[in-house]
C-alpha positions in Angstrom: 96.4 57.1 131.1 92.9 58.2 132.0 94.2 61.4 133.0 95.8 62.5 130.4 93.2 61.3 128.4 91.0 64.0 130.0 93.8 66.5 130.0 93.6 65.6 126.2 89.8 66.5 125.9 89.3 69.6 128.5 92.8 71.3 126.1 90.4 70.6 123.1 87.8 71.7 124.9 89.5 75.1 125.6 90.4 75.5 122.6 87.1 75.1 121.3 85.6 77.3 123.2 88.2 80.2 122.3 87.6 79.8 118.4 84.4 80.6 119.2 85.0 83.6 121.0 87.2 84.6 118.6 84.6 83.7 115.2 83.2 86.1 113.3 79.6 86.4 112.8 78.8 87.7 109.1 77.0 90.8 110.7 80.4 91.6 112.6 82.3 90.9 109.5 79.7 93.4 107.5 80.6 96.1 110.9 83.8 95.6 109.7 83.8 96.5 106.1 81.6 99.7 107.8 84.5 100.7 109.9 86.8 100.3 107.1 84.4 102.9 105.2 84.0 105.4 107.6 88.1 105.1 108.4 89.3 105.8 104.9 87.1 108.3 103.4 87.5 112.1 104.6 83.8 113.2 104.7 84.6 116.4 107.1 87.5 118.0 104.8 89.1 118.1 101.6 92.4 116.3 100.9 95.0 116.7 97.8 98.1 114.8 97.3 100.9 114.2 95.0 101.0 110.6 93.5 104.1 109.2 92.3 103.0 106.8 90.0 105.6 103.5 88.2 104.1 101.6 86.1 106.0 98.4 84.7 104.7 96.4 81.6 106.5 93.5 79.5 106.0 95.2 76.5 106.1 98.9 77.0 108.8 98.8 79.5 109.2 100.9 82.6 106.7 104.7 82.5 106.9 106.9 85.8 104.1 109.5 85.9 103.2 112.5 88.6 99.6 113.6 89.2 98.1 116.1 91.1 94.8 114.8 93.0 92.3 116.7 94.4 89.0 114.7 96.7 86.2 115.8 98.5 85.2 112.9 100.0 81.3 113.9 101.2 80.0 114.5 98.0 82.2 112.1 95.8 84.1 114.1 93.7 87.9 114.0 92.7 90.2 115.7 90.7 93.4 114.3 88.9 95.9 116.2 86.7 98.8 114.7 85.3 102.0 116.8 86.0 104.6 114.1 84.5 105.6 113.1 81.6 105.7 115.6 79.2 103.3 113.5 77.3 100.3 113.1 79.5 100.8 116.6 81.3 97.4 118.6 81.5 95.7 115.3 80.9 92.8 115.1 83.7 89.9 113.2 85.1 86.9 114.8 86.7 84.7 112.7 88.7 81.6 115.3 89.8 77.7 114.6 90.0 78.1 110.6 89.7 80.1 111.7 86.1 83.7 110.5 85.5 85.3 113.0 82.7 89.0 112.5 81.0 90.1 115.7 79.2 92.4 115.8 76.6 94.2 119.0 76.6 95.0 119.1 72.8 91.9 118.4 71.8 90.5 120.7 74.2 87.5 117.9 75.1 85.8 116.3 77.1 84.8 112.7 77.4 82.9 110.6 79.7 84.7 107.6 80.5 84.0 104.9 83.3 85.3 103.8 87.1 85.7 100.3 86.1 88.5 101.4 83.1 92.2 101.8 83.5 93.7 105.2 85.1 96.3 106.5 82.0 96.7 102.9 81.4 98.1 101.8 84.6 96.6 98.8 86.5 95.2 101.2 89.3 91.2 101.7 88.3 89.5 105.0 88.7 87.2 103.6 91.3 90.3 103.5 93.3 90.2 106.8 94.0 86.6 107.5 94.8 85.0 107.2 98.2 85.1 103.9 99.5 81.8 102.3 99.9 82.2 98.5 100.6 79.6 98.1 103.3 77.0 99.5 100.6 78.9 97.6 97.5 79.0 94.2 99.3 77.9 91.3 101.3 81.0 88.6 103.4 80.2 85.4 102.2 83.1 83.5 103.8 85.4 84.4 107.2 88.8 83.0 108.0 91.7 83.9 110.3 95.5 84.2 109.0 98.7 85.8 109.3 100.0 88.0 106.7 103.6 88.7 107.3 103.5 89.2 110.8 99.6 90.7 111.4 97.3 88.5 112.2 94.5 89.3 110.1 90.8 88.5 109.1 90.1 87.3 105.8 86.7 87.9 103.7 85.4 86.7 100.6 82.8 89.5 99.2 80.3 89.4 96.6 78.7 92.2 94.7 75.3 93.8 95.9 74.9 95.8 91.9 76.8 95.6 89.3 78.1 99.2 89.5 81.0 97.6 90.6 84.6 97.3 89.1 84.9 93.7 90.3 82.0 91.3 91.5 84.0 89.3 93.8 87.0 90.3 96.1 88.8 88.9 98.8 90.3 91.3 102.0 93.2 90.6 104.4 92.4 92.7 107.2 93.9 93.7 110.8 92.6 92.1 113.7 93.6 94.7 115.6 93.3 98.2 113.2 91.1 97.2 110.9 93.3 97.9 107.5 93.3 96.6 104.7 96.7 95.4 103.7 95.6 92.7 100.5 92.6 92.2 98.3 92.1 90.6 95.6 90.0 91.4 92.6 88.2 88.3 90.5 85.4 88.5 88.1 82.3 86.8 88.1 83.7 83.1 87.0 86.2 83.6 89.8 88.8 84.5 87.7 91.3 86.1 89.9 92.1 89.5 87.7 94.3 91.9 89.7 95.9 92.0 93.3 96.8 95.0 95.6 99.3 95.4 98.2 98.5 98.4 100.7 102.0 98.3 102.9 101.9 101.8 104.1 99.4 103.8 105.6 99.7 107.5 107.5 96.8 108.4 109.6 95.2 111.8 108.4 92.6 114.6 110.9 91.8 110.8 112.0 91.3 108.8 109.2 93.9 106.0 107.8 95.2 107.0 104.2 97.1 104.3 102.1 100.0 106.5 100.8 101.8 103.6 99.3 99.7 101.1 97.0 100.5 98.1 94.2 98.4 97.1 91.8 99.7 93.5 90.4 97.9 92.5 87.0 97.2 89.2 87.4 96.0 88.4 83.7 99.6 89.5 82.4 102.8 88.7 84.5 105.3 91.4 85.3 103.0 94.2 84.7 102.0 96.4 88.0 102.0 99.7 89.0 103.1 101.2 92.2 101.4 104.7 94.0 103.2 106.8 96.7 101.8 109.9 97.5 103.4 112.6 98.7 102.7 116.1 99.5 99.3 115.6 101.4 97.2 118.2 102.2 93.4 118.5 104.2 93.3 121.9 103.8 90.0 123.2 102.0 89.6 123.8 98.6 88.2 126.2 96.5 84.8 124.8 94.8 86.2 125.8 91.2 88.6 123.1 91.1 85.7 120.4 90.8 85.2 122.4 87.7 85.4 121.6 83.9 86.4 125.3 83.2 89.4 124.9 86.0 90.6 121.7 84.1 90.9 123.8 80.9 92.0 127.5 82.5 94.9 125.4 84.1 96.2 124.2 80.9 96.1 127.5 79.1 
């Protein structure tokens, strides 16, 4: 009996030992969200894309939209120009010199608009599309271990460093072994959990990890969500006029 008693104890003992190897600190969690930065954003070229876009809402039904996005990641700017529907086409937003634009094509204008609001009313967010900066944005407050589907993943609960932004708290399941995100969810400052995304699908691009499929789940209103793949993808440069007002409006001439 004494035996296995102490078989018993030197198992837990084991175990304990190996949970601790395997903790987190919260500067290692930080290192994370760093490596998560500098995996995603393409600071050394340019990148465009084609985004399929399906956005489904209890009340206004089933919308599929195309846009053409254009990023240059090392100095924050983007592009987007909506190609489909009929409707929306030439619409665009301009993100250049820490200024986010949406141009209306029939009123020939533009106006300034901001990261945290709705992209063409989907339940994507323009800050979705900027350069990632979640080292810079936010501090880990909590670190588990999981399993989501069959990765084994880290989880971390953030909090907002400024207010600049779109949600104060989040919440990241991430790869043990890659580092990817593959959930987070968005809550507001109460703890209000707003909106969830899914990141199932990633293709790896001059080195850097690109989500090319995304959903966005609204969860404030149930059934609405809106689902991103991309398509077309491109790291080729671009010519400097395209983080232009005047190419927004010689393209819809």
């Amino acid at each position: 009996m004494r035996k296995k008693a102490l078989h018993i104890l030197f198992t837990l003992l084991l175990m304990a030992g190996t949970a601790g190897l395997n903790a987190l600190t919260l500067d290692e969690a930080h290192d994370i969200l760093n490596t998560i930065d500098e995996s995603r954003n393409l600071t050394t070229t340019d990148f465009s894309a084609v985004m399929t876009m399906i956005s489904e809402d209890p009340d206004k039904g089933v919308e599929k939209m195309k846009v053409q996005q254009f990023r240059r990641d090392d100095k924050d700017m983007f592009l987007m120009l909506f190609l489909e529907p009929e409707s929306k086409k030439g619409q665009g937003y301009l993100r250049v010199d820490d200024n986010l634009w949406f141009y209306d094509p029939e009123s020939r204008k533009f106006n300034h608009t901001s990261m945290k609001d709705s992209f063409g009313g989907t339940d994507a967010k323009h800050s979705d599309f900027r350069v990632l900066s979640l080292a810079e944005d936010y501090k880990v407050t909590t670190i588990t271990e999981g399993k989501l589907g069959k990765f084994s993943v880290y989880i971390l609960d953030l909090e907002a460093l400024n207010d600049e932004v779109t949600y104060p708290k989040e919440k990241l399941w991430i790869t043990k072994d890659t580092n990817l995100v593959l959930k987070s969810e968005d809550y507001s400052g109460t703890g209000r959990l707003m909106r969830t995304s899914l990141y199932p699908k990633y293709t790896k691009v001059s080195g850097k990890y690109i989500p090319t499929v995304m959903i966005f789940i609204d969860d404030l209103i149930e059934g609405k969500k809106t689902q991103i793949s991309m398509t077309n993808i491109s790291t080729k440069t671009l010519p400097d006029t395209i983080f232009t007002k005047s190419y927004v409006e010689r393209v819809n001439r």
